[in-house]
C-alpha positions in Angstrom: -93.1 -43.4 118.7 -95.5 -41.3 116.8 -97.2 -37.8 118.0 -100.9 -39.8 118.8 -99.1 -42.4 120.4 -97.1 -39.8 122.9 -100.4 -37.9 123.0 -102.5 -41.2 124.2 -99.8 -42.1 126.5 -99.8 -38.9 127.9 -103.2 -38.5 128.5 -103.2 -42.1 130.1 -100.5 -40.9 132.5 -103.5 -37.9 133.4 -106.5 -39.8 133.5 -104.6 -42.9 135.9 -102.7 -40.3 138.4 -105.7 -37.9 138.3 -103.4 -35.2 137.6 -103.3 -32.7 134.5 -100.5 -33.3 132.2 -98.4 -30.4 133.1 -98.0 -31.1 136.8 -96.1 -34.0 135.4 -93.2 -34.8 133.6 -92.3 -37.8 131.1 -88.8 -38.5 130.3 -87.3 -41.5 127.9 -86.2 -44.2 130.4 -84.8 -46.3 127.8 -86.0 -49.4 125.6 -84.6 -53.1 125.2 -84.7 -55.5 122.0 -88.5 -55.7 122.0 -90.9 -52.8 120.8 -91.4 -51.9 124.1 -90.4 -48.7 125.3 -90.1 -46.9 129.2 -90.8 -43.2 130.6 -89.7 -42.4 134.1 -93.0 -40.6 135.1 -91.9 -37.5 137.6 -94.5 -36.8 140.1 -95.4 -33.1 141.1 -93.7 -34.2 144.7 -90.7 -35.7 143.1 -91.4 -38.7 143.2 -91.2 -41.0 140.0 -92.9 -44.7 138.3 -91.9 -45.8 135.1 -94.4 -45.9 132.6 -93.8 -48.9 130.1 -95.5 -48.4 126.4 -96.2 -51.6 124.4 -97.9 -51.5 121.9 -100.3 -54.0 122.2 -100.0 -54.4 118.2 -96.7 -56.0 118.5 -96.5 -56.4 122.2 -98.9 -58.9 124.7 -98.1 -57.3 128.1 -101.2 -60.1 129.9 -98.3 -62.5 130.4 -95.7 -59.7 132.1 -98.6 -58.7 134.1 -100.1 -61.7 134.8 -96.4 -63.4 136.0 -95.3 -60.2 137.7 -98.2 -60.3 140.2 -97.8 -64.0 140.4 -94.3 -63.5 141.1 -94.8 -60.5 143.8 -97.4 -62.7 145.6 -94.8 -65.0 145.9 -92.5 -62.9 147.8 -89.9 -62.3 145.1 -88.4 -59.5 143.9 -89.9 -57.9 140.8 -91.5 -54.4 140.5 -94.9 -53.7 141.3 -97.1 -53.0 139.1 -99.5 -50.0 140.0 -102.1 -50.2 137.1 -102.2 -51.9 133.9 -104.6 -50.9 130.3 -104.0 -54.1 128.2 -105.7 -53.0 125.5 -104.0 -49.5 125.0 -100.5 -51.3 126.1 -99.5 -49.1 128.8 -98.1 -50.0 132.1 -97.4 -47.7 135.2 -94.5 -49.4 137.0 -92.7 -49.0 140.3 -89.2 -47.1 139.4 -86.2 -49.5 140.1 -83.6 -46.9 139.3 -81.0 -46.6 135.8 -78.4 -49.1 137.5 -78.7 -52.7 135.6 -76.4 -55.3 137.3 -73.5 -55.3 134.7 -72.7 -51.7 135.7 -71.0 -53.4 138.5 -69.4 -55.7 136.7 -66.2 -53.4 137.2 -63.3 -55.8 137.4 -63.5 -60.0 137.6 -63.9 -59.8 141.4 -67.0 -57.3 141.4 -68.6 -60.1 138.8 -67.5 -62.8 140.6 -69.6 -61.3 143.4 -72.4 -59.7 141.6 -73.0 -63.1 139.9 -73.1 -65.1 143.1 -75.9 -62.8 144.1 -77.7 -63.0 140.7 -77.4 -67.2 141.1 -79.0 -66.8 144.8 -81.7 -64.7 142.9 -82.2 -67.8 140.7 -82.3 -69.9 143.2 -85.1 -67.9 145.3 -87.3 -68.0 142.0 -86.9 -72.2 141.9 -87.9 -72.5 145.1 -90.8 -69.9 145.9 -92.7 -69.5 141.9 -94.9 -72.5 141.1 -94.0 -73.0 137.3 -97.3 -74.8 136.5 -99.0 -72.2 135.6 -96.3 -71.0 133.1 -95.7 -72.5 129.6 -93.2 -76.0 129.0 -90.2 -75.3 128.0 -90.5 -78.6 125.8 -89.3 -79.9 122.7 -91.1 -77.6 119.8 -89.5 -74.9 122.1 -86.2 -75.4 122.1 -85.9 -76.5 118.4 -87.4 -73.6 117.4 -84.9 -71.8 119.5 -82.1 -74.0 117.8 -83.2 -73.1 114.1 -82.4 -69.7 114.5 -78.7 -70.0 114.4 -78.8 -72.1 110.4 -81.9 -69.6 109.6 -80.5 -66.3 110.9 -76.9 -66.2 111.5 -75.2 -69.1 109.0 -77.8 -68.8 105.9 -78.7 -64.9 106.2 -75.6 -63.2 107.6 -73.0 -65.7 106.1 -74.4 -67.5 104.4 -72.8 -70.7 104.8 -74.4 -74.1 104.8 -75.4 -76.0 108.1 -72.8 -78.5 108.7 -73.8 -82.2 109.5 -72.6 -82.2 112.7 -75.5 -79.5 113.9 -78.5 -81.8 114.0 -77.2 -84.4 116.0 -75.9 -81.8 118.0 -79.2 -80.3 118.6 -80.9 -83.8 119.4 -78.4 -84.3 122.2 -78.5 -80.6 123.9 -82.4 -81.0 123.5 -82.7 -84.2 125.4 -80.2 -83.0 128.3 -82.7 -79.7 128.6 -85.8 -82.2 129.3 -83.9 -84.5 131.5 -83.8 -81.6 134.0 -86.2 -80.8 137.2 -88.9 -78.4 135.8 -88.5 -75.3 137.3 -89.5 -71.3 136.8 -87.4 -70.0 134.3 -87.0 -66.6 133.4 -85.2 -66.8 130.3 -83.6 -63.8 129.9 -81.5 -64.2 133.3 -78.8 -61.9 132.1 -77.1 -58.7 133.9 -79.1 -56.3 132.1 -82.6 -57.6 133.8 -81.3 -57.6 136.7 -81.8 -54.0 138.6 -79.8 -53.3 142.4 -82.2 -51.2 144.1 -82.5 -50.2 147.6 -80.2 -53.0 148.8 -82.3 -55.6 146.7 -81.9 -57.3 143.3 -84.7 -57.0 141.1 -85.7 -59.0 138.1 -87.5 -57.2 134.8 -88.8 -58.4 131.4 -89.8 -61.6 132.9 -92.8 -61.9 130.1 -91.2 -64.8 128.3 -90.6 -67.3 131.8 -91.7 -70.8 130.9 -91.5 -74.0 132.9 -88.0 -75.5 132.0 -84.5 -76.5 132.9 -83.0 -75.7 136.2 -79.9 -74.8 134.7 -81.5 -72.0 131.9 -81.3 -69.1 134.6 -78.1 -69.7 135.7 -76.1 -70.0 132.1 -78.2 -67.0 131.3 -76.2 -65.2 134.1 -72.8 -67.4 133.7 -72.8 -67.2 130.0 -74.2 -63.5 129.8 -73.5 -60.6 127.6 -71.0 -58.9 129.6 -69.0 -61.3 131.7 -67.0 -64.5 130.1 -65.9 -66.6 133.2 -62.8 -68.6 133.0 -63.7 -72.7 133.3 -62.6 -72.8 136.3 -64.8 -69.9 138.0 -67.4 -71.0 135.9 -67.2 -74.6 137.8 -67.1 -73.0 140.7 -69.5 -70.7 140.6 -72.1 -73.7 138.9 -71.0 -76.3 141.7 -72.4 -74.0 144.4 -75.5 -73.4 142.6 -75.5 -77.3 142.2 -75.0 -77.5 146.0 -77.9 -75.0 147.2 -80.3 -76.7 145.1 -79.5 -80.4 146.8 -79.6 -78.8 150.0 -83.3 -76.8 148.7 -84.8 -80.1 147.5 -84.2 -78.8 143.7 -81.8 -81.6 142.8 -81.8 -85.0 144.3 -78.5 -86.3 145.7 -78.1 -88.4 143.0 -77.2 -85.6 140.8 -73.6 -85.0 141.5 -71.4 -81.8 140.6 -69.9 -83.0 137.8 -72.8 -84.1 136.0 -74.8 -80.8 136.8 -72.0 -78.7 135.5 -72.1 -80.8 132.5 -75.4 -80.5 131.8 -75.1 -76.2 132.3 -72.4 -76.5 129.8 -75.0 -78.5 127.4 -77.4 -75.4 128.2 -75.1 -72.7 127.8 -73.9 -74.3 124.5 -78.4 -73.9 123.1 -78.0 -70.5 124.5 -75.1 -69.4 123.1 -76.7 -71.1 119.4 -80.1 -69.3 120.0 -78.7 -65.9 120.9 -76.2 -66.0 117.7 -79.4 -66.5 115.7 -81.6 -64.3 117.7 -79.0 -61.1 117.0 -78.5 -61.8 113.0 -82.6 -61.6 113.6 -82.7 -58.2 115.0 -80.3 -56.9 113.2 -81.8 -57.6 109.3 -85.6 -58.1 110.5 -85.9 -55.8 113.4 -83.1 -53.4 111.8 -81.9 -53.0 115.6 -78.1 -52.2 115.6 -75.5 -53.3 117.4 -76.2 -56.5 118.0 -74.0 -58.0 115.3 -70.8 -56.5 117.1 -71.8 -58.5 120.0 -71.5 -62.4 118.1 -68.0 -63.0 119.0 -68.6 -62.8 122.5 -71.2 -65.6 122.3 -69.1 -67.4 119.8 -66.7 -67.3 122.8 -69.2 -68.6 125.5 -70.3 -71.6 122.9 -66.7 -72.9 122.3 -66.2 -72.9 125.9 -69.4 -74.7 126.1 -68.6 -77.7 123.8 -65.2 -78.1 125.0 -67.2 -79.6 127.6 -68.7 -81.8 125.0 -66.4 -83.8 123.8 -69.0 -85.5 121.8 -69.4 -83.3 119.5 -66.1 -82.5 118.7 -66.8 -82.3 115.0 -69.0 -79.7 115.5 -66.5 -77.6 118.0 -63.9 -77.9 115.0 -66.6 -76.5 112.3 -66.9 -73.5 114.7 -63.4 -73.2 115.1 -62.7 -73.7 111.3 -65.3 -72.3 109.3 -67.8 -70.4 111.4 -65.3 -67.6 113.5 -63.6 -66.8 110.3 -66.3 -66.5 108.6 -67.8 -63.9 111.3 -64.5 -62.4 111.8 -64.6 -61.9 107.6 -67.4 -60.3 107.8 -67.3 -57.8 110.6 -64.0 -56.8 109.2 -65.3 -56.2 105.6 -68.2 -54.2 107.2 -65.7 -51.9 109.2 
């Protein structure tokens, strides 16, 4: 952040709260894969916002703000957002602590549980956010999110070729996503936008929701970062999503268990593609670190997807064969 941009943030902080700037204090509240980045604003009576800089250069904050008061209206749990300059890209936010959900992710029965509450979260968003006014999750969408992985992670980081067995692969998870109910999606639904506070569970970086597939938010959390469910709690913890939604109006009764866990396996297995691209893209475009440490555990997540898929079996063996070495090769030779 350069010393005009901390200077203009700082005097933004003054001119908003009315205050001079040293009756307050700014301190780095951390940042996230975008160019975003927070403050935790302390007040002269102790009490503290978070101030979010993005610059409006690289960052649009009209769709976080625009969906955040949407969302609010609605009776769901995001932060509020106290005042907004578009144009300078600063936000002053309501402070929802330094605890994001996977901190609690302390042994399998503390995710098990943690989860189940993140799903109900989900499920609250599906049935009180209207997701008309939001963009489609459509076709265009979720190609583009597929194309990452052969751009990104086979071509630039291993470069290996893009096996046969990928497009027709792609045409199949790309139809299940559209056969779905339509529903708000946040698209990031994973542990670390997720914030316990005071007794509730809020969701953050919600900029990117788009009307999609009902079973995006809950792979998101199933398939996330930090937890890898075994198949069966994974089933489990799917089939009583699949139940609350029947019994919401979300899916009709003709969708049965087994069919909606198939189609969250179908969903986890884009994810998992997109978020191995995604990560080989922050890492040698965004020269963010980390993030290439953090492949295996989504290589994980999308073999446990396609053995769901018997289908595409060829594919499963490519990963199995060629692709894990190859990433195990390289992380080794890096070391």
């Amino acid at each position: 952040m350069s010393i005009s941009r901390t200077r203009a943030l700082t005097q933004w902080v003054a001119d908003t709260t009315g205050l001079e700037p040293d009756a307050f204090t700014l301190a780095p509240a951390g940042g996230d894969a975008s160019f975003r980045r927070y403050f935790r604003l302390t007040l002269p009576g102790g009490d503290t916002q978070i101030v979010m800089d993005a610059p409006p250069e690289q960052e649009d904050s009209t769709s976080f703000v625009a969906i955040g008061r949407r969302w609010r209206a609605a009776g769901l749990a995001v932060p509020a957002i106290h005042h907004a300059d578009l144009d300078a890209g600063f936000l002053l936010l309501e402070d929802l602590g330094d605890t994001p959900l996977q901190a609690l992710f302390q042994s399998s029965e503390h995710a098990r549980a943690q989860t189940r509450q993140a799903l109900a979260l989900a499920a609250s968003l599906q049935n009180a956010a209207d997701p008309s006014p939001l963009p489609r999750y459509d076709a265009p969408l979720l190609n583009r999110e597929l194309a990452l992985f052969p751009e990104w992670c086979l071509e630039r980081y291993l470069g290996l070729e893009t096996p046969a067995s990928f497009a027709p692969l792609c045409r199949d998870l790309v139809e299940r996503a559209l056969s779905q109910p339509a529903v708000s999606v946040h698209r990031d639904f994973d542990a670390m936008n997720l914030m316990p506070h005071a007794g509730t569970l809020y969701m953050i970086d919600f900029q990117d929701a788009v009307a999609g597939p009902i079973t995006y938010d809950p792979i998101s959390i199933l398939c996330g970062r930090y937890w890898r469910f075994d198949p069966a709690t994974f089933d489990a913890l799917a089939g009583e999503f699949h139940a609350q939604a029947r019994r919401d109006g979300r899916l009709s009764a003709e969708v049965s268990e087994a069919s909606f866990i198939t189609q969250c396996r179908a969903m986890a297995a884009q994810r998992s593609l997109k978020v191995l691209g995604i990560f080989c893209r922050l890492t040698f475009r965004d020269e963010k670190t980390g993030y290439l440490e953090r492949l295996p555990h989504f290589l994980d997540h999308l073999d446990d997807s396609l053995a769901a898929l018997p289908e595409h079996a060829e594919f499963a063996r490519w990963c199995r064969q060629t692709l894990r070495p190859a990433i195990v090769a390289k992380r080794e030779a890096s070391s």
